[in-house]
Steps between C-alpha positions, in 0.01 A plus 500: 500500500634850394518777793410823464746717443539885560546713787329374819171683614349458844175547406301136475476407128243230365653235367479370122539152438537465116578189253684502176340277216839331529912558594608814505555667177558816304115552485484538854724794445197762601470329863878467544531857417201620717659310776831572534452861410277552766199596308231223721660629817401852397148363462484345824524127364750233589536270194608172513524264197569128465522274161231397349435152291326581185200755452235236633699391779550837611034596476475150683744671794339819461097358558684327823549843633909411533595787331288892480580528156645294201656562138299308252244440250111552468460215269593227784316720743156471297614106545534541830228705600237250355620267713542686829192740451611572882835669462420669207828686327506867305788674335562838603743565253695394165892546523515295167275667218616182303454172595788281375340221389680321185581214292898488469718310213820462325519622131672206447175298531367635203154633711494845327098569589307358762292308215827314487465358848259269344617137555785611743576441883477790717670472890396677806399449901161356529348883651676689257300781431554525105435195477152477699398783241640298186187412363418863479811590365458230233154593429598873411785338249265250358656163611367232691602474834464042427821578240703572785679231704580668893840372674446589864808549728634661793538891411926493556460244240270681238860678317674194530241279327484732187893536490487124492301466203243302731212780424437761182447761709388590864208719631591757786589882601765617282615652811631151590558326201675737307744566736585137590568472153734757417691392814529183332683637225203576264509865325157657444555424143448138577210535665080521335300628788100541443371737752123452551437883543550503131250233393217581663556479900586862650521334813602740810791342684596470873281733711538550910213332674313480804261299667140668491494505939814644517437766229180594695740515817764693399461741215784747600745229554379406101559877348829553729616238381421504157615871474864399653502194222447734245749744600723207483345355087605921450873462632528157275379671186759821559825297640416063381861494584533619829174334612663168345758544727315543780322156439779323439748617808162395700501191389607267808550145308762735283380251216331797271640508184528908361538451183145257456338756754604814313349297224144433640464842648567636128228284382302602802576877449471503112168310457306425869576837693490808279246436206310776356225407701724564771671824318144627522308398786783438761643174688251295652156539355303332203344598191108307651448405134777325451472316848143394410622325178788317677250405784248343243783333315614331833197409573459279198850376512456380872137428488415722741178642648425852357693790692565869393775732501382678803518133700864472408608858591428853606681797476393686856856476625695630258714799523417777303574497146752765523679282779570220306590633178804385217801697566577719181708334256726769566585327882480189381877322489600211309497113623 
């Protein structure tokens, strides 16, 4: 568990229990940033974080009440909220305007379109997210979802596998998978990646979440400490590097590699955080439209009972727009 860091106060904070959607990375650059630099303390919030285990292990922690809040999808949580009507869980906010949700391959398989997948074996973890939603991916690209063979395997395995030749390609965030790659000595040259935001499923990412009891309980802990995380998203968009620092000389196990995390945080910055959604509107909030579709679409893809946009999230505690902004370009420096 992370400590907070910053200059000590005497006055009593409320503590923040918070889980990542998996190790520590480069995406968690906005909470590493609004920790260490103090920004939570100035809010009155002591934040604590632990590792998570994937994106529905870390909503089944949440709905146990283990954690106050958790970084994670809305599509599991529809899952989960069908099935535990009791601990119902809302999204307060969107810190990735891009969900990235993909099918990943090497050129050298000869899989130049997605209507090439046809006939071919695709590897991932049995909850992988992308590959829950296949069949509406495939549906928007016109192939049927019975021409694909699946290959299911541990996730540290899902690289290996299509290195190996023993899949065609793998389905995943290209978050994870591309940089696993390229550490294994691919180039982006070698590598075909289909993102589903460009065939039909403008998925939101990652969003911070909360159980519905303990948003009714504490809605200032909710906007303090979603104004102090986006104060921190702001710092990662002006200085990636010096927030990649500060990730990495946190990291206790000493085991992060820079190079793959400078890597995903590019991704992350370049085509999750600042979109021109995001340009426009600010970090944080949704476009309801947009939500509504992706709702629906999940809905069919999971067989779920009909929910709406307004279920999934709400916008109450968000700081104003003019708080969570994009830096200029102008302040912006260079990963």
């Amino acid at each position: 568990m992370a400590p907070q860091a910053g200059t000590p106060d005497k006055k009593a904070k409320q503590d923040i229990r918070v889980q990542l959607p998996f190790l520590k990375q480069s995406l968690d650059a906005p909470l590493i940033v609004a920790i260490e630099k103090g920004y939570f303390a100035e809010e009155g919030l002591n934040v604590t974080y632990e590792r998570g285990f994937g994106n529905a292990d870390t909503i089944s922690k949440l709905g146990t009440g283990k954690y106050d809040l958790a970084f994670s999808d809305i599509y599991n949580a529809m899952e989960f909220n069908e099935k535990n009507p009791n601990d119902k869980i809302i999204a307060v906010a969107f810190y990735q305007n891009k969900a990235p949700f993909s099918i990943v391959t090497l050129k050298s398989s000869g899989i130049k379109t997605p209507a090439d997948l046809a006939g071919k074996k695709i590897g991932a973890p049995a909850g992988d997210g992308p590959r829950k939603l296949f069949p509406l991916f495939a549906k928007e690209v016109k192939l049927s979802p019975d021409s694909i063979t699946w290959e299911t395997m541990e996730p540290k395995l899902r690289e290996t596998f299509l290195l190996q030749g023993k899949v065609d390609a793998v389905s995943g965030f290209y978050t994870s998978v591309i940089p696993s790659l390229i550490k294994a000595g691919k180039t982006m040259d070698d590598i075909q990646i289909f993102f589903y935001d460009e065939f039909g499923l403008d998925f939101y990412g990652n969003g911070i979440l909360v159980k519905q009891d303990f948003m009714a309980k504490n809605p200032e802990a909710i906007k303090s400490f979603l104004k102090a995380y986006f104060r921190g998203m702001q710092d990662v968009v002006k200085d990636p590097n010096a927030a990649l620092d500060l990730v990495v000389s946190t990291d206790q196990s000493k085991l992060m590699d820079r190079d793959a995390e400078k890597l995903r945080l590019k991704l992350a910055i370049e085509r999750m955080y600042v979109t021109p959604e995001v340009e426009a509107a600010g970090f944080g909030g949704v476009d309801m439209k947009r939500l509504e579709k992706s709702v629906a679409q999940t809905i069919e893809g999971f067989k779920l009972k009909p929910v709406t946009a307004t279920d999934m999230f709400t916008d109450k505690f968000l700081p104003a727009k003019e708080q969570r902004m994009v830096p200029p370009v102008a302040d912006r420096k260079p990963l």
